[in-house]
N, C-alpha and C positions, 0 to 999 in steps of 0.2 A: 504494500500500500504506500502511493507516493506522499513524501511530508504535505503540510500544506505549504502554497507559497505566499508570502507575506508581501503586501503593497506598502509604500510609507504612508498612506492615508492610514489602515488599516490599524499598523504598527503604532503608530502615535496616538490614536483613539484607546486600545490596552493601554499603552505604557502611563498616558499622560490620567487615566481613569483610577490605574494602581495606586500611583504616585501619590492621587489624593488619598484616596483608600488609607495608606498610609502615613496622611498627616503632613506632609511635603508641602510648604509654601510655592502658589504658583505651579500647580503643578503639569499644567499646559504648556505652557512659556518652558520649565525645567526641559520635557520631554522633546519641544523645536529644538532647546540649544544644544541638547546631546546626540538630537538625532543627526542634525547641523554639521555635528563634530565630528561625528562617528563617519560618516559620508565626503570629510570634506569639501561640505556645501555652506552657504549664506542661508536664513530662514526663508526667503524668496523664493532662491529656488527650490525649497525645499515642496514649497506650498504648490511651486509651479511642474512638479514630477513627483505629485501622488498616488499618481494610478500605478509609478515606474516600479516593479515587482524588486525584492532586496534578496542579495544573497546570502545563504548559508552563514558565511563568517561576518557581514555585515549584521546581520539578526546579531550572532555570537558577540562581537564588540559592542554594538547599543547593549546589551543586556550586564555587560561588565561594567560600563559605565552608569547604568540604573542603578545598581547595586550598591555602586557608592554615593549615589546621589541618597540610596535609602539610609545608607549610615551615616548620614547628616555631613558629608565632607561638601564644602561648599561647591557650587558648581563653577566658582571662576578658577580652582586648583583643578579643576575634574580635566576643563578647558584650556585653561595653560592661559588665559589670558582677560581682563577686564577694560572695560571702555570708562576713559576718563576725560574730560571737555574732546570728545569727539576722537579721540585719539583711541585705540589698542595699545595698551601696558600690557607686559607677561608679567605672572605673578606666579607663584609654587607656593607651598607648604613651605613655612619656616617664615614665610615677607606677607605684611600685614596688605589687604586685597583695599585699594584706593575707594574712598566712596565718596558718594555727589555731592555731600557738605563741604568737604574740601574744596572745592572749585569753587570756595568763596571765597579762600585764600588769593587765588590767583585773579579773580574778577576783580578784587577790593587793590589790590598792588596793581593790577595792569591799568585800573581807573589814576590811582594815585599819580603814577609814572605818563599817562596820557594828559595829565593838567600840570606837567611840570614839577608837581611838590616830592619827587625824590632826588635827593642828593646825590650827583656824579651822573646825572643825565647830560647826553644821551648813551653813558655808559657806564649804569648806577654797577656796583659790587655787590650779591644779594647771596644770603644763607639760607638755604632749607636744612632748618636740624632737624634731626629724627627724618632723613630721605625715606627711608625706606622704599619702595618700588621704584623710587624716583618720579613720580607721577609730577607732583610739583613744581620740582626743579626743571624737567624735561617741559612742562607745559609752558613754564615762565621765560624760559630760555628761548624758546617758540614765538612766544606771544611778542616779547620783547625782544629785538633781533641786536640791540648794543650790549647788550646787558652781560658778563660772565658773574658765575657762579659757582658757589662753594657749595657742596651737595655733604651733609655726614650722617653716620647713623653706627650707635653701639656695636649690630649686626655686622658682623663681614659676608654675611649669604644676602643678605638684603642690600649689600654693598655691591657686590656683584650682580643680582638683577637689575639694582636701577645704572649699573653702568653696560648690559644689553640693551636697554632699554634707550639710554642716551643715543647708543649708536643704531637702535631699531628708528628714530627719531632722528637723522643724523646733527645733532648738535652738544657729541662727544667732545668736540676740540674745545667746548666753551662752558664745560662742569668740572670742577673738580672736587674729587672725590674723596673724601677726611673718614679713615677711621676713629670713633671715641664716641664719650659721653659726653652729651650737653656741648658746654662751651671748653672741655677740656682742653682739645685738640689746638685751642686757640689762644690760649694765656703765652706761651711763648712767643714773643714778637709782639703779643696783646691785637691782633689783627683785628681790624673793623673793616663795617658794612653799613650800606645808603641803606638797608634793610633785609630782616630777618624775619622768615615765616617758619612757622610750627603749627604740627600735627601732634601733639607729646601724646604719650599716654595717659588718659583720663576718666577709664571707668572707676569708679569707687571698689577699691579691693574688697569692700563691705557684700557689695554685689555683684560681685565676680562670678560667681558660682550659680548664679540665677540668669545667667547669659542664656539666648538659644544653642545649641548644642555646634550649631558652626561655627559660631563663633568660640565658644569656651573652652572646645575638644580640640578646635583644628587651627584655629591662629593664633601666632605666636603672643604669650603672656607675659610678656617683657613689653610688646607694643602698645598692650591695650589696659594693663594695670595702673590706676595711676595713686596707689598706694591711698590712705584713708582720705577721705570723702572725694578723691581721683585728683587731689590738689596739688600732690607734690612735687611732681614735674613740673606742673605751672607756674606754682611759687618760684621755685628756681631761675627760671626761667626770666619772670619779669624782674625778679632780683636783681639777678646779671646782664641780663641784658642791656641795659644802658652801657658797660663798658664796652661792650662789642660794637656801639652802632657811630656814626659819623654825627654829627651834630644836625638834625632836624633828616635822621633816619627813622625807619619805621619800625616797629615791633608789630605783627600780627599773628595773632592763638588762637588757633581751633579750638573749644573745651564743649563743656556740653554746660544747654542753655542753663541748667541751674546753678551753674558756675562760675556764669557772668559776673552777677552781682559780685563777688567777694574778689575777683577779680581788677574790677572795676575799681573796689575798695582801694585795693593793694597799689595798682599805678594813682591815683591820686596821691596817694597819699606820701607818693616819693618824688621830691622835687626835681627828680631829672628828669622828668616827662611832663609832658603837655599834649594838650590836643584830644586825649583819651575817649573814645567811640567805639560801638559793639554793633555787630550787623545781624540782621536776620538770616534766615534760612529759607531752603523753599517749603518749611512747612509753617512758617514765618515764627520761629521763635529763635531768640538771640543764638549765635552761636560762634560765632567770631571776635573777639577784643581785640581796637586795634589802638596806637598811641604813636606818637612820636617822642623823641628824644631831644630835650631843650636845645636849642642854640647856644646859650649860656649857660654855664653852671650857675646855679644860686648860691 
């Protein structure tokens, strides 16, 4: 008795039906981008050769790749790669997977740098700490075509994806790439920047553990911990920061919205910034602080 043969229309109606079955966010969309995957297609075409029958090891691969969509492994590791302001970044297991909040960082710097108010225009010096996938640094480098940049991150595997990723993007010749923590890498010489954007880590280690399982089981916990009430990179951060920037550079922080406020607290309240401003999100709740760095010491 012959197997039966399977159509991708067919195949994706199962897959994408299980997928729910089993609690899988999205589980339509999940079942397009693995089938996508698995095929070496775009979701277009995929829609546009659903009658087209699949073979034997093609079945065999989608169903390998389900499997781990069902063990909660995120689908942009399954994939090898996430879309970030229009762009394709690769990302793996061990490098934290870029997300759409972040492209406020680079909306809010590339607006700054478009009205003049970044310093060393039109070829400001700018740090992305904490690079990880390089998502940031490769966007800003893009967006801003004078601009070179320092890219760093604790990680040496997150170090090396976001520097394929530079050259996937080709604007390798104008990152460079700092192993360490925080501002360590940068006390010798005391190097400064027209401006510095961060992504730290910042969930409340309180509730770490009550993450969804993609995130908690599978991305790295060095990136998303941000130690008690997720404040401690950030404190750091605007701490020091003023030593690192040019005089009427920028400091801009991804945190989460209800960490604005104490945020906000903390640059007021230190005379080497001015200007101090928080932006929304697209789900419009604050989620960026951003400051400048006085012209004059007080």
């Amino acid at each position: 008795m012959n197997e039966k043969t399977w159509t991708i229309q067919e195949l994706l109606k199962v897959a994408s039906d299980f997928l729910q079955k089993k609690g899988i966010e999205s589980p339509r969309l999940s079942a397009e981008i693995l089938l996508a995957h698995q095929l070496g297609m775009n979701r277009v075409e995929v829609y546009l050769n659903f009658d087209r029958p699949l073979e034997p090891s093609e079945i065999s691969g989608y169903r390998s790749l389900v499997k781990r969509r069902l063990e909660r492994e995120p689908i942009q590791y399954i994939t090898g790669v996430q879309e970030f302001w229009s762009l394709d970044f690769l990302v793996e297991p061990g490098v934290l997977i870029p997300r759409p909040e972040s492209e406020l960082l680079v909306d809010k710097l590339h607006s700054l740098h478009s009205e003049g108010r970044v310093p060393g225009s039109p070829s400001p010096r700018l740090l992305d700490l904490g690079t990880g996938s390089g998502a940031l640094a490769v966007t800003l480098a893009r967006e801003i075509p004078g601009a070179f940049l320092v890219a760093s991150d604790v990680s040496l595997k997150a170090l090396r994806v976001a520097g394929k990723n530079a050259k996937r993007h080709a604007v390798e010749n104008r990152i460079h790439f700092v192993g360490g923590d925080l501002f360590r890498p940068f006390k010798v010489g005391l190097s400064t920047f027209d401006a510095i954007v961060s992504n730290p880590p910042y969930i409340p280690h309180e509730t770490f553990d009550s993450l969804p399982p993609e995130v908690r089981d599978h991305e790295p916990r060095l990136a998303l911990d941000g130690g008690e009430g997720g404040m401690m990179y950030i404190r750091k951060i605007i701490k020091e920061a003023p030593d690192y920037l040019s005089p009427g550079g920028w400091l801009l922080v991804e945190m989460d919205p209800e960490q604005t406020r104490e945020a906000l607290r903390m640059i007021e309240e230190d005379p080497r910034y001015e200007e101090v401003m928080r932006t929304t999100d697209y789900s419009h709740r604050f989620r960026v602080v951003w400051a400048s760095r006085r012209r004059e010491d007080p």
